[in-house]
PDB file as gemmi writes it, atoms N, CA and C in Angstrom:
CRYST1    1.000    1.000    1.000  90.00  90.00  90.00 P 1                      
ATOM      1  N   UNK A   1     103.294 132.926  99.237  1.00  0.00           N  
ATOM      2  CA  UNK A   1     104.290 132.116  98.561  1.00  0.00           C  
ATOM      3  C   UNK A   1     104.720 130.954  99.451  1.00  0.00           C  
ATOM      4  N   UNK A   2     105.157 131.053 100.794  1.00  0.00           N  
ATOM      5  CA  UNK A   2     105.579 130.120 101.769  1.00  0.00           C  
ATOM      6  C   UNK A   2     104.251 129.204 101.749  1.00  0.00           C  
ATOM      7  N   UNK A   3     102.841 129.520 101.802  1.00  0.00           N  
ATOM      8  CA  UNK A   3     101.965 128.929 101.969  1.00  0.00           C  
ATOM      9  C   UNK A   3     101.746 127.941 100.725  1.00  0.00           C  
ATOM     10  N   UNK A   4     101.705 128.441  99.557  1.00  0.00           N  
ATOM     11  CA  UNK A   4     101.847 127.789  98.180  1.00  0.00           C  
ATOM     12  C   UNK A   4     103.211 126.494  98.294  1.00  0.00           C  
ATOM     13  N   UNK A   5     104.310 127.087  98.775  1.00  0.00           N  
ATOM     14  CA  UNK A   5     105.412 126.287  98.775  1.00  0.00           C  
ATOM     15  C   UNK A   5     105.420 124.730  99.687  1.00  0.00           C  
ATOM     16  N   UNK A   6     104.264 125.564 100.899  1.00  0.00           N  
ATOM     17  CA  UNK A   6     104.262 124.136 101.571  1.00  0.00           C  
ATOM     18  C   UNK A   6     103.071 123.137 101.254  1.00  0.00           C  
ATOM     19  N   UNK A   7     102.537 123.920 100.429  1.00  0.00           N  
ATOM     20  CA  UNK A   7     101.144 122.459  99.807  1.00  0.00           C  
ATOM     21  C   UNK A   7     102.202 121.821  98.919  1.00  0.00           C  
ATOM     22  N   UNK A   8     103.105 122.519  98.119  1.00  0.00           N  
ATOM     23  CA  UNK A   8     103.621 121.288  97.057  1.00  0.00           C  
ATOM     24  C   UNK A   8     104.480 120.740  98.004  1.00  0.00           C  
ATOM     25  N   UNK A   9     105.655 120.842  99.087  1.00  0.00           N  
ATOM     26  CA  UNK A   9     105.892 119.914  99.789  1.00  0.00           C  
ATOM     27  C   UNK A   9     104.626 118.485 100.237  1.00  0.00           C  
ATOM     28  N   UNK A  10     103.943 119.346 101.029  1.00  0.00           N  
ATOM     29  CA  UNK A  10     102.887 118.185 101.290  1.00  0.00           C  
ATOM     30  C   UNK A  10     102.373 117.236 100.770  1.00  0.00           C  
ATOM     31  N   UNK A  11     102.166 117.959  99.236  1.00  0.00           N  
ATOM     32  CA  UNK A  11     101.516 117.089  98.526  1.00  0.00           C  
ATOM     33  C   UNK A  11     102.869 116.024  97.788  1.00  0.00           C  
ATOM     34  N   UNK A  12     104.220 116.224  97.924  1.00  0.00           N  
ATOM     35  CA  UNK A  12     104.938 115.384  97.851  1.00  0.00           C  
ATOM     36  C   UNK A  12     105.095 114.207  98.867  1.00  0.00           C  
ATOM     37  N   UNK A  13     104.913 115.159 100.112  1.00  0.00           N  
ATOM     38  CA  UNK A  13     105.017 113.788 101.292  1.00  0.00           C  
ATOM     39  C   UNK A  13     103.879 113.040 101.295  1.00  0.00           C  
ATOM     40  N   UNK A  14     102.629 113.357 101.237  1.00  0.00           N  
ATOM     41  CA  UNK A  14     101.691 112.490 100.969  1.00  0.00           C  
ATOM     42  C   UNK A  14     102.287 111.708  99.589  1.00  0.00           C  
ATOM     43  N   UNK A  15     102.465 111.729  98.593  1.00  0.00           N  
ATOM     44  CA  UNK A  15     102.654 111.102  97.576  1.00  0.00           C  
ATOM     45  C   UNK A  15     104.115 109.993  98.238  1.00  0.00           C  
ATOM     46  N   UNK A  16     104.838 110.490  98.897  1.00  0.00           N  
ATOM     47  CA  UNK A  16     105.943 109.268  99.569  1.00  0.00           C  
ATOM     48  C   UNK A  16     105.101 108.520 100.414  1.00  0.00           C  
ATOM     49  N   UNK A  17     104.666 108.868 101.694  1.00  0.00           N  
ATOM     50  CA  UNK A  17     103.511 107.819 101.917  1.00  0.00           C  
ATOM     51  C   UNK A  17     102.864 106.953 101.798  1.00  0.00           C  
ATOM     52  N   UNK A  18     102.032 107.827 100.589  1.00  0.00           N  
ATOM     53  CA  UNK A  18     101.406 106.711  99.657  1.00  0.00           C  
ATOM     54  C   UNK A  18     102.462 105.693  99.107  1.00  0.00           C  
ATOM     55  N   UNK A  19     103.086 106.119  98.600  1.00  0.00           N  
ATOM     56  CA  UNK A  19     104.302 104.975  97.837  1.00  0.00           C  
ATOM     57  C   UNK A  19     104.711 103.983  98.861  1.00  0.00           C  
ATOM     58  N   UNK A  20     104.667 104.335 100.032  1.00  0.00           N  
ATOM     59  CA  UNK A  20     105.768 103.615 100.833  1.00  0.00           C  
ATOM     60  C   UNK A  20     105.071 102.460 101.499  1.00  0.00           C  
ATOM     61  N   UNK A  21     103.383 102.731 101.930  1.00  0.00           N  
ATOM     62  CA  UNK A  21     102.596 102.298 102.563  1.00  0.00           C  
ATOM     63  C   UNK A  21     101.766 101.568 101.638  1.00  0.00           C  
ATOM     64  N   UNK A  22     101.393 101.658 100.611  1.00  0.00           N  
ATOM     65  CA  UNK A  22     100.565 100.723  99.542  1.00  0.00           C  
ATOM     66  C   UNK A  22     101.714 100.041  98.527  1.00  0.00           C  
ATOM     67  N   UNK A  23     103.130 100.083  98.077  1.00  0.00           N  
ATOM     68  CA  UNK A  23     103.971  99.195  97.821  1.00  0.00           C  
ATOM     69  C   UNK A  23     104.160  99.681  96.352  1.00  0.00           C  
ATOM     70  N   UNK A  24     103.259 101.012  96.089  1.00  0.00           N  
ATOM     71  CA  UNK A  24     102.837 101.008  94.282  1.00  0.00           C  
ATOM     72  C   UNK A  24     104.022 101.113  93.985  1.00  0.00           C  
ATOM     73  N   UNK A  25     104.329 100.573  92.580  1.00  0.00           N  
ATOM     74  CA  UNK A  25     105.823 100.912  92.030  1.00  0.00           C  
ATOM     75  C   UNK A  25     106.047 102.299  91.263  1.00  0.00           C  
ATOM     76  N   UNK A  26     105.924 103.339  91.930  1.00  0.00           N  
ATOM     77  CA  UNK A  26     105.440 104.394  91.611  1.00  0.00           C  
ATOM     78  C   UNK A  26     106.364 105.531  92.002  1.00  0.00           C  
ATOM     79  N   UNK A  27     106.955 106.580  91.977  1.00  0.00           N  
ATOM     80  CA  UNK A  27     107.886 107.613  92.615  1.00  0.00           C  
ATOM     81  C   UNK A  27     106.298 108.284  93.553  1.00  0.00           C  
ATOM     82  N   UNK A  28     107.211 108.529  94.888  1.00  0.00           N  
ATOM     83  CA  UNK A  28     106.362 109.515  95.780  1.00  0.00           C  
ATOM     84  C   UNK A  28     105.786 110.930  95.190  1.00  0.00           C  
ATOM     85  N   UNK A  29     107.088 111.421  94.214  1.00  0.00           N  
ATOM     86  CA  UNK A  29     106.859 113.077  94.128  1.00  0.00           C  
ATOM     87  C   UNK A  29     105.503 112.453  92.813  1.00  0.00           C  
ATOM     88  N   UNK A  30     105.300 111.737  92.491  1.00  0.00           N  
ATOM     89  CA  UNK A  30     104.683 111.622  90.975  1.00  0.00           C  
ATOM     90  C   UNK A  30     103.270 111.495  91.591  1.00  0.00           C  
ATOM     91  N   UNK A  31     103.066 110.414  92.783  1.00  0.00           N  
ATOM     92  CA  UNK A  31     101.675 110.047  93.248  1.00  0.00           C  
ATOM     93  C   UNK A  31     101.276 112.299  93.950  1.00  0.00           C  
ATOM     94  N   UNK A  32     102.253 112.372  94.216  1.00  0.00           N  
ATOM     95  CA  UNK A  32     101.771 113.142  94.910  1.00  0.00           C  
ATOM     96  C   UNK A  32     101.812 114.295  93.794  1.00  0.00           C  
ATOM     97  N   UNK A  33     101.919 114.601  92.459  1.00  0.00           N  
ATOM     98  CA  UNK A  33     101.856 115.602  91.721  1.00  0.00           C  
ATOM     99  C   UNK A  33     100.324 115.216  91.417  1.00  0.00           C  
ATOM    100  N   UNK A  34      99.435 113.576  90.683  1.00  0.00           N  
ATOM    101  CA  UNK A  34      98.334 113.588  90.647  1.00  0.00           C  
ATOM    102  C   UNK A  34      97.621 113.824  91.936  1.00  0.00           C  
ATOM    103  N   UNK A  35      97.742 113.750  93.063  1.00  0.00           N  
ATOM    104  CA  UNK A  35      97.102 113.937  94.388  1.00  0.00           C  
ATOM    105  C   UNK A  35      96.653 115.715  94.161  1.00  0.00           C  
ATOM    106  N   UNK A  36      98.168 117.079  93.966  1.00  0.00           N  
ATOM    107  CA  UNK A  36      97.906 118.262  93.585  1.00  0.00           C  
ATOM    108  C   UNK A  36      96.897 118.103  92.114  1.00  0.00           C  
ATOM    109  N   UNK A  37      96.969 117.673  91.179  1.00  0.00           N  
ATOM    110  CA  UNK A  37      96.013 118.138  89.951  1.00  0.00           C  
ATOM    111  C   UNK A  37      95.014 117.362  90.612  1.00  0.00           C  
ATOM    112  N   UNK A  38      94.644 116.806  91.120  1.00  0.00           N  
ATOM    113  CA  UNK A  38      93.302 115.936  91.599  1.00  0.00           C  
ATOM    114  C   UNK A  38      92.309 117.146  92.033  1.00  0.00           C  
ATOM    115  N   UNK A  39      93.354 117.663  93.032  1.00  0.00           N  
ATOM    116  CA  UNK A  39      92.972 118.948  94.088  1.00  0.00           C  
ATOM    117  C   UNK A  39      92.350 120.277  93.271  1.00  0.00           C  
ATOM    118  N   UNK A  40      93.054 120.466  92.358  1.00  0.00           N  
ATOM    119  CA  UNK A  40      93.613 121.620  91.386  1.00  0.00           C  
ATOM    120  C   UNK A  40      92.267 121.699  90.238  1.00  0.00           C  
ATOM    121  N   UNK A  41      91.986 120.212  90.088  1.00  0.00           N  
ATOM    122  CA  UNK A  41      90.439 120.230  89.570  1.00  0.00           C  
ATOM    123  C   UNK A  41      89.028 119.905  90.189  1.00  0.00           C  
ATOM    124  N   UNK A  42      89.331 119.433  90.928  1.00  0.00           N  
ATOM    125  CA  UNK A  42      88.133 119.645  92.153  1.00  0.00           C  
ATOM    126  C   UNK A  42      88.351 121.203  92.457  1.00  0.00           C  
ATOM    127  N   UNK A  43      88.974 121.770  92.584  1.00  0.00           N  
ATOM    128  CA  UNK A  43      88.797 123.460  92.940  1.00  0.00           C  
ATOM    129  C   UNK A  43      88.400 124.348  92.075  1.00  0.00           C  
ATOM    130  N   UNK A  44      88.783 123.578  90.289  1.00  0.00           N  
ATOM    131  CA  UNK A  44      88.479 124.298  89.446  1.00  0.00           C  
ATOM    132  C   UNK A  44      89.571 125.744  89.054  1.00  0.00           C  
ATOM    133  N   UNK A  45      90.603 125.526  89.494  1.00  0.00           N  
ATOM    134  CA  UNK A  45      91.320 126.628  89.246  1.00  0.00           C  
ATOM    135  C   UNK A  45      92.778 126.351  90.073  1.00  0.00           C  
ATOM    136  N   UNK A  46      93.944 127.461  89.446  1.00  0.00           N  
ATOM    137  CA  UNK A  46      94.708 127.538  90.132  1.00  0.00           C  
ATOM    138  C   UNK A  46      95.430 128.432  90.687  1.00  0.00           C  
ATOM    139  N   UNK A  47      95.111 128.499  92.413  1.00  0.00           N  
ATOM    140  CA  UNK A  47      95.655 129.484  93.181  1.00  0.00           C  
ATOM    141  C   UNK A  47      96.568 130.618  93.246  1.00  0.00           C  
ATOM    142  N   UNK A  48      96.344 132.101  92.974  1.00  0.00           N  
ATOM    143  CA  UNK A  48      97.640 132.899  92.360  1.00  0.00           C  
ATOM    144  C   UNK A  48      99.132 132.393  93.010  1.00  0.00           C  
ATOM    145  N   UNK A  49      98.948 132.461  94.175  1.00  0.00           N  
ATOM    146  CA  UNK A  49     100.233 132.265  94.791  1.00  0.00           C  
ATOM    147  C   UNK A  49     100.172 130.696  94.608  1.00  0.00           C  
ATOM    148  N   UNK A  50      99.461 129.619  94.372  1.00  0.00           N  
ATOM    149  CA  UNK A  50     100.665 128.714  93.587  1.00  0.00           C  
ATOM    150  C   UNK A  50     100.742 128.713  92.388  1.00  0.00           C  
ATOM    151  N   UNK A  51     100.042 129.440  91.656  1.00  0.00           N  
ATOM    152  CA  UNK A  51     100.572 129.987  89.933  1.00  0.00           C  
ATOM    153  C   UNK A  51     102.064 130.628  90.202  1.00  0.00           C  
ATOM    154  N   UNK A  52     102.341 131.756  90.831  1.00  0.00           N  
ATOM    155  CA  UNK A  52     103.627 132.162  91.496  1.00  0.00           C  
ATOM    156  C   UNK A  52     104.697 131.451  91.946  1.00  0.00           C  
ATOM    157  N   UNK A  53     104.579 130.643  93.010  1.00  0.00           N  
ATOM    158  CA  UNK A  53     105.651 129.697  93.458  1.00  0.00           C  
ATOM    159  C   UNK A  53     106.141 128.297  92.361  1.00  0.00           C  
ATOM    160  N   UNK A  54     104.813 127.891  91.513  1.00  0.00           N  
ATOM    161  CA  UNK A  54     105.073 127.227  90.306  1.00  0.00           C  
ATOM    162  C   UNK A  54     106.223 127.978  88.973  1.00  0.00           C  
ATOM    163  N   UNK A  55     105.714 129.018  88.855  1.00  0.00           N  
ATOM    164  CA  UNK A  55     106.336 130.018  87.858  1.00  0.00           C  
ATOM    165  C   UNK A  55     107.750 129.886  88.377  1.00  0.00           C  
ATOM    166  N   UNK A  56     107.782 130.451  89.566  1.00  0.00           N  
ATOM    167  CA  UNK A  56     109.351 130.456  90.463  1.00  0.00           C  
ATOM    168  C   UNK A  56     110.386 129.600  89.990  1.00  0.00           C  
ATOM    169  N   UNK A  57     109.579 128.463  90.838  1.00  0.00           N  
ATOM    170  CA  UNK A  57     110.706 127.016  90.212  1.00  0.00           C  
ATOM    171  C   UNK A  57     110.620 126.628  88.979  1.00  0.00           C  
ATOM    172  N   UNK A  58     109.739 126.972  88.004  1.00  0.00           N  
ATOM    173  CA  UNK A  58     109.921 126.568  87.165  1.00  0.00           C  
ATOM    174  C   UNK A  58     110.953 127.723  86.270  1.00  0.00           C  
ATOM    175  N   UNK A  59     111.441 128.476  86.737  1.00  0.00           N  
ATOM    176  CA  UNK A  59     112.187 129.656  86.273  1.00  0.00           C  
ATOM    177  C   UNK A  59     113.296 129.413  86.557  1.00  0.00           C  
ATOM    178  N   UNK A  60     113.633 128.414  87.737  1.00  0.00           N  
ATOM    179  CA  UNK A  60     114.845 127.892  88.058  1.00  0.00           C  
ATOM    180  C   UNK A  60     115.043 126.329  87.683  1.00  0.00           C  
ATOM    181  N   UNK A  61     114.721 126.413  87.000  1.00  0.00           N  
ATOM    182  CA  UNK A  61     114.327 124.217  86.704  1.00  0.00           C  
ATOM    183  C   UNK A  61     115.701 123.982  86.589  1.00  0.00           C  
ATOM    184  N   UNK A  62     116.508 124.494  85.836  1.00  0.00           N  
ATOM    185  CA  UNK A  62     118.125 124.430  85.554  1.00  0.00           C  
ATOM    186  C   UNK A  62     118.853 124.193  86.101  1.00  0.00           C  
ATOM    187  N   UNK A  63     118.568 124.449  87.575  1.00  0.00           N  
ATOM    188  CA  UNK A  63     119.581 124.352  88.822  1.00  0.00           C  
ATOM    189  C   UNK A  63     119.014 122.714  88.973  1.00  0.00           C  
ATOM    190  N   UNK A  64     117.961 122.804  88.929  1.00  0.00           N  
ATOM    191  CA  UNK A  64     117.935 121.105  89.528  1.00  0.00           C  
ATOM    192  C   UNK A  64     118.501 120.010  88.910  1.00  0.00           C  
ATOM    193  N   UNK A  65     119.001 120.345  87.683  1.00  0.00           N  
ATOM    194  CA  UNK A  65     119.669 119.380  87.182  1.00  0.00           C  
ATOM    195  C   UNK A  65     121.131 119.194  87.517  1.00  0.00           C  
ATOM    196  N   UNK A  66     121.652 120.638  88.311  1.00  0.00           N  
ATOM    197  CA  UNK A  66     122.770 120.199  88.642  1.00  0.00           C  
ATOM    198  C   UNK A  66     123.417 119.100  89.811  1.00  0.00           C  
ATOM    199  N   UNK A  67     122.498 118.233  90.354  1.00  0.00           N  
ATOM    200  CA  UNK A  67     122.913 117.377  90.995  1.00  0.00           C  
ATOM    201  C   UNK A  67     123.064 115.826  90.325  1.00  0.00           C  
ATOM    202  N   UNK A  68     122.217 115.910  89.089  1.00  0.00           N  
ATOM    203  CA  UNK A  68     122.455 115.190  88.418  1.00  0.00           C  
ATOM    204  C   UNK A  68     123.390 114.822  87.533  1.00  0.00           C  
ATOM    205  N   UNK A  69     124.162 116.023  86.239  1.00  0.00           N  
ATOM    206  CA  UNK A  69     125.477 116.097  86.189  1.00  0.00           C  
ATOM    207  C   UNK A  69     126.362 115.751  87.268  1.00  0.00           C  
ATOM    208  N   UNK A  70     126.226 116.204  88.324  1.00  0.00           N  
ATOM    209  CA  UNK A  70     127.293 115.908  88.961  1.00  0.00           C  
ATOM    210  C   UNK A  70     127.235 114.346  89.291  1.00  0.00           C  
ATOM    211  N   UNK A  71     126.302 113.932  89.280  1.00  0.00           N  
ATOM    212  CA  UNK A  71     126.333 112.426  89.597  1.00  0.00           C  
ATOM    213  C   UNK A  71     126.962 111.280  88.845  1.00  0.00           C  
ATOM    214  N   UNK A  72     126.317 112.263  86.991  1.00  0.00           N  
ATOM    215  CA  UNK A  72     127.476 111.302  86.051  1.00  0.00           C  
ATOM    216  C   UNK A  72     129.221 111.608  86.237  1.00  0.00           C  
ATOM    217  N   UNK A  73     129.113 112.931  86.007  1.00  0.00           N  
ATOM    218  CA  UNK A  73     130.440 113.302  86.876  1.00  0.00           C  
ATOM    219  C   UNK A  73     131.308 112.065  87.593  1.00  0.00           C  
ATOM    220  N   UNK A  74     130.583 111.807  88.568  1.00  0.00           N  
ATOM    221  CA  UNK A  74     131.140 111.254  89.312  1.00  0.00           C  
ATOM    222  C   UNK A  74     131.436 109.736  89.040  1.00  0.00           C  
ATOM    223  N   UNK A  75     130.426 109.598  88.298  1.00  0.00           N  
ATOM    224  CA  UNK A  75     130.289 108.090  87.761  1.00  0.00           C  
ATOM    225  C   UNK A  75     130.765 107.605  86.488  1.00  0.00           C  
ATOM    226  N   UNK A  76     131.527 108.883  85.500  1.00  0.00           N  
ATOM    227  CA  UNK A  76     132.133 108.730  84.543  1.00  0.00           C  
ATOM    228  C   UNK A  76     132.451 107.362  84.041  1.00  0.00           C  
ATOM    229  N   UNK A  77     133.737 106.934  85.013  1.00  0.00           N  
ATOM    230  CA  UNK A  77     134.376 105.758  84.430  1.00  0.00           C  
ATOM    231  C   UNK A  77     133.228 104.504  84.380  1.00  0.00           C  
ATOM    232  N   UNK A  78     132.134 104.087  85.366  1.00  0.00           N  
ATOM    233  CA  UNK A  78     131.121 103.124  85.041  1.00  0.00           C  
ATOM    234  C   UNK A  78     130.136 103.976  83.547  1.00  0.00           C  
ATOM    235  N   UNK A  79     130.434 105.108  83.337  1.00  0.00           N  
ATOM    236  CA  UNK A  79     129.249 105.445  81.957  1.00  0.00           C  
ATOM    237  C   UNK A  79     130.239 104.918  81.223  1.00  0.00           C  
ATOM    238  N   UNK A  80     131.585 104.997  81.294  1.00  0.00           N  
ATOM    239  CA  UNK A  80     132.847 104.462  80.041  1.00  0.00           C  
ATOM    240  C   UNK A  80     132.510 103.002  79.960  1.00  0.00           C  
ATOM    241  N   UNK A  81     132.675 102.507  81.173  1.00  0.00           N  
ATOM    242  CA  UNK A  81     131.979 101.126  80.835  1.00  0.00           C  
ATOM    243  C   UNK A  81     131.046 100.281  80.184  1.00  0.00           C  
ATOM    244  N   UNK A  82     129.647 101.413  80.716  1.00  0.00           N  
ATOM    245  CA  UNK A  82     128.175 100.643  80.181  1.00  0.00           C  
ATOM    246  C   UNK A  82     127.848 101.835  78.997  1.00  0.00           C  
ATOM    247  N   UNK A  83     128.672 102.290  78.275  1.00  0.00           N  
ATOM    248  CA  UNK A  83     128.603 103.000  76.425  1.00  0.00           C  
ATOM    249  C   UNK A  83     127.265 102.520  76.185  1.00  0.00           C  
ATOM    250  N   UNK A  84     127.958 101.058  75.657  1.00  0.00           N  
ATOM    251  CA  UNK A  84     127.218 100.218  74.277  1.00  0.00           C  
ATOM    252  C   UNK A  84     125.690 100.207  74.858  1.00  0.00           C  
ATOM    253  N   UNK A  85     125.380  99.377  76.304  1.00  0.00           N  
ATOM    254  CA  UNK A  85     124.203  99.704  77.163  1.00  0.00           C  
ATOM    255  C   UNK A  85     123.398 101.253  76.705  1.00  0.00           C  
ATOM    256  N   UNK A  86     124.026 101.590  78.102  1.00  0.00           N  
ATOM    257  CA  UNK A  86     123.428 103.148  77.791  1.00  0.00           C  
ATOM    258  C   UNK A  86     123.010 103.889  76.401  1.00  0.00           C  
ATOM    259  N   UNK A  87     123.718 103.645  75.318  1.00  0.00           N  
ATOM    260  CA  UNK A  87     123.554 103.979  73.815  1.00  0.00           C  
ATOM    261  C   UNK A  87     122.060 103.591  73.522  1.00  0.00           C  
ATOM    262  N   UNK A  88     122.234 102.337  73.170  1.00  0.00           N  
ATOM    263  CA  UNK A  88     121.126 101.519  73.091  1.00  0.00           C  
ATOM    264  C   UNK A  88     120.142 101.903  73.563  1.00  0.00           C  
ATOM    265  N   UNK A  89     119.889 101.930  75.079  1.00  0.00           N  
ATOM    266  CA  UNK A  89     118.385 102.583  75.689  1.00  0.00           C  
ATOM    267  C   UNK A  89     117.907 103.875  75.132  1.00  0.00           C  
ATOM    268  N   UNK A  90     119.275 104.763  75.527  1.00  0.00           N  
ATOM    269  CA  UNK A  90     119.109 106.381  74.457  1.00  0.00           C  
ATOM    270  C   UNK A  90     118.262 106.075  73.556  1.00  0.00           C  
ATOM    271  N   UNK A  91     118.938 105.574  72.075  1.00  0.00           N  
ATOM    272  CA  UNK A  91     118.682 105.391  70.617  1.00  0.00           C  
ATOM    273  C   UNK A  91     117.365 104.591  70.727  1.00  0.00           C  
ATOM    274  N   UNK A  92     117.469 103.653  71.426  1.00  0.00           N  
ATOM    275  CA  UNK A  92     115.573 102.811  71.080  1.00  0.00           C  
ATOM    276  C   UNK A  92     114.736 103.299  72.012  1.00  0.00           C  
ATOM    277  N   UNK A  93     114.975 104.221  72.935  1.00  0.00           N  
ATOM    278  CA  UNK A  93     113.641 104.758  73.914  1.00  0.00           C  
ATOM    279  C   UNK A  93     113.241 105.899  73.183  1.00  0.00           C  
ATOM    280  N   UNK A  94     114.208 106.903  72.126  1.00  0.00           N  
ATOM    281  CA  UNK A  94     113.887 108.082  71.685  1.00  0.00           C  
ATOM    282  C   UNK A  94     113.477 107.481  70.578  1.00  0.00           C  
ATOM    283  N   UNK A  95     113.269 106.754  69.870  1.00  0.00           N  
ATOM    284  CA  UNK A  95     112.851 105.901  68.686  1.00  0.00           C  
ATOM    285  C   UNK A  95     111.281 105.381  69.235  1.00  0.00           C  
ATOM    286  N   UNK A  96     111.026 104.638  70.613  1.00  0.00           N  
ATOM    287  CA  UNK A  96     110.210 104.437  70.647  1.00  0.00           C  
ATOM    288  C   UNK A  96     109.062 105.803  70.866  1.00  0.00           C  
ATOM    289  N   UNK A  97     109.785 106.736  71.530  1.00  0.00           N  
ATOM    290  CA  UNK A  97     109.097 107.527  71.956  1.00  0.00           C  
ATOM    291  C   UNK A  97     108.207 108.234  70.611  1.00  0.00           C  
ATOM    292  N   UNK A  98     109.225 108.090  69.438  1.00  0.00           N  
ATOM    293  CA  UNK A  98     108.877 108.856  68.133  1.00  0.00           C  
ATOM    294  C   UNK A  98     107.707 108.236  67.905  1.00  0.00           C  
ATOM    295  N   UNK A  99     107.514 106.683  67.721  1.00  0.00           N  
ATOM    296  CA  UNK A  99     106.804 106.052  67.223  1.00  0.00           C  
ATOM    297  C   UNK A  99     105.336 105.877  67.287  1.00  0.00           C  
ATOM    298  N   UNK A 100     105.563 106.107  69.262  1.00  0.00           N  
ATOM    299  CA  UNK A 100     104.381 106.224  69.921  1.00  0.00           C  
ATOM    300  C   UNK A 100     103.547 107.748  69.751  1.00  0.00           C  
ATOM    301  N   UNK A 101     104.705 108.952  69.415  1.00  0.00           N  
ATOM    302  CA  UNK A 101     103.745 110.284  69.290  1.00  0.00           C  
ATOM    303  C   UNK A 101     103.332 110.183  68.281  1.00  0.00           C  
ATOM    304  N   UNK A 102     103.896 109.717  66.657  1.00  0.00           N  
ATOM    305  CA  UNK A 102     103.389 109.341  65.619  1.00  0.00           C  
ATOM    306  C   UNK A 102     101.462 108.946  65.357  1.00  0.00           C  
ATOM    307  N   UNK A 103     102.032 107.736  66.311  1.00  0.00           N  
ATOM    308  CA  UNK A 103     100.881 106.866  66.406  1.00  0.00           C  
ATOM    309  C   UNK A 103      99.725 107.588  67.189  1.00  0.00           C  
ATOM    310  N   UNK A 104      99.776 108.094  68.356  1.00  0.00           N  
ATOM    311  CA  UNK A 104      98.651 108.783  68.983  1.00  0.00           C  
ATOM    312  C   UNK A 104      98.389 110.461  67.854  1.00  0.00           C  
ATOM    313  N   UNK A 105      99.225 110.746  67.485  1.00  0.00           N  
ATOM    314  CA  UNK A 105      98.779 112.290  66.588  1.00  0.00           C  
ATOM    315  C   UNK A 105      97.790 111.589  65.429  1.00  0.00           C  
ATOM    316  N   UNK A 106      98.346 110.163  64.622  1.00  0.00           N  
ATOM    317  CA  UNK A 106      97.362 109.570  63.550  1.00  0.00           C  
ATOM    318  C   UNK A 106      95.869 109.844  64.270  1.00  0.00           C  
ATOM    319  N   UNK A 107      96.035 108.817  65.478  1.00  0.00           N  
ATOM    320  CA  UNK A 107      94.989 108.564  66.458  1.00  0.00           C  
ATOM    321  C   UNK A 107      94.006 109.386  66.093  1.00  0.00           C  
ATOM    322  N   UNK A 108      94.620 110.465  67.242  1.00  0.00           N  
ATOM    323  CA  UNK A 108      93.704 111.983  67.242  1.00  0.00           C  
ATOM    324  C   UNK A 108      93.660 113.089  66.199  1.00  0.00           C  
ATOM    325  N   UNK A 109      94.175 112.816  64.818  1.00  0.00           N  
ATOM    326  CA  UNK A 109      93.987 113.825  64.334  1.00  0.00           C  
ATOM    327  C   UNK A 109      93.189 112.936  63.047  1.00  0.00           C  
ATOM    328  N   UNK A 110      92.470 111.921  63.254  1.00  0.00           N  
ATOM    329  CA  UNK A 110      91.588 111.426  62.359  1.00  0.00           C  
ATOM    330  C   UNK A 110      89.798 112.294  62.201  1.00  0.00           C  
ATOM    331  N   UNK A 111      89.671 112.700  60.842  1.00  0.00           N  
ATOM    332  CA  UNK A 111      88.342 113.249  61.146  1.00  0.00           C  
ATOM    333  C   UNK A 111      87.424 112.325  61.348  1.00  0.00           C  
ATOM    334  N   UNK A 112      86.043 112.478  61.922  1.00  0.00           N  
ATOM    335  CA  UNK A 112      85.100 111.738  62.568  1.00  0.00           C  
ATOM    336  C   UNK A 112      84.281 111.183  61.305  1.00  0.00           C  
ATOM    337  N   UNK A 113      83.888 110.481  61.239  1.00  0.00           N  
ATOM    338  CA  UNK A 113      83.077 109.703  60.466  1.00  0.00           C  
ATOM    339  C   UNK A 113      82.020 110.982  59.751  1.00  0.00           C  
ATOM    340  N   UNK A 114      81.406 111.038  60.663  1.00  0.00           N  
ATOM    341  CA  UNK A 114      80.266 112.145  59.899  1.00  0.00           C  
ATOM    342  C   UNK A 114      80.654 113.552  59.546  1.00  0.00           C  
ATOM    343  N   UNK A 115      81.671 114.244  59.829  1.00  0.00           N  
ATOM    344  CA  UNK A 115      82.605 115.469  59.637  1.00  0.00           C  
ATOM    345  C   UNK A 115      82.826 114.932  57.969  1.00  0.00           C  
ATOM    346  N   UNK A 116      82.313 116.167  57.253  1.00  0.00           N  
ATOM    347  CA  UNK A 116      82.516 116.272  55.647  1.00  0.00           C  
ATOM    348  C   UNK A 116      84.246 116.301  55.659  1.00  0.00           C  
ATOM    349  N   UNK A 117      84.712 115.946  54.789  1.00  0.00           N  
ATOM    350  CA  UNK A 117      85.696 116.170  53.954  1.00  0.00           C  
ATOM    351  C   UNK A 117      86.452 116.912  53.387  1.00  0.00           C  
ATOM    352  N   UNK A 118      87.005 118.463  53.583  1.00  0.00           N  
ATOM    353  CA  UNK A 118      87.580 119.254  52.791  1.00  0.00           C  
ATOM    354  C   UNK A 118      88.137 119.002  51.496  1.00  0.00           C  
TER     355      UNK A 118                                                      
END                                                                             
């Protein structure tokens, strides 16, 4: 488990690295989550004990959000401020988001040209 725990560190610090040293506009933990699936399929599989330490945190995902509440928390009176803002992004990013799963399910759930017809 400790061993599992410290490849996904690693593979986060490599992913800051990378970010920091090539300029990409990119989050560290993100370069470094494709860096792990890169790994993860070149190996062809995934390791019990990091199937385990994955399962773990992901059993606790809940807690990690509590630093984030606390951040609006803290920042209340500027969210009182930027409402109308903040609203807006909400309402048209979850709108766009609709639009775009819409559009890729049409995409992919078109039958193929030569596939008969039910």
């Amino acid at each position: 488990m400790l061993a599992a725990l410290t490849l996904l560190l690693l593979c986060q610090l490599a992913g800051e690295v990378i970010a920091q040293l090539s300029g990409l506009p990119l989050p560290g933990p993100v370069i470094g989550m494709v860096l792990l699936f890169i790994g993860l399929v070149i190996r062809g599989e995934v390791p019990a004990a990091l199937d385990r330490a994955a399962r773990g945190l992901l059993d606790h995902l809940s807690l990690l959000f509590v630093p984030a509440g606390v951040g609006v928390v803290l920042h209340l009176t500027r969210v009182g401020d930027e409402w109308l803002p903040l609203s807006a992004a909400l309402v048209l990013s979850t709108l766009l988001a609709i639009v775009v799963t819409g559009w890729v399910m049409q995409r992919l759930g078109r039958p193929a040209a030569d596939e008969p017809k039910p």
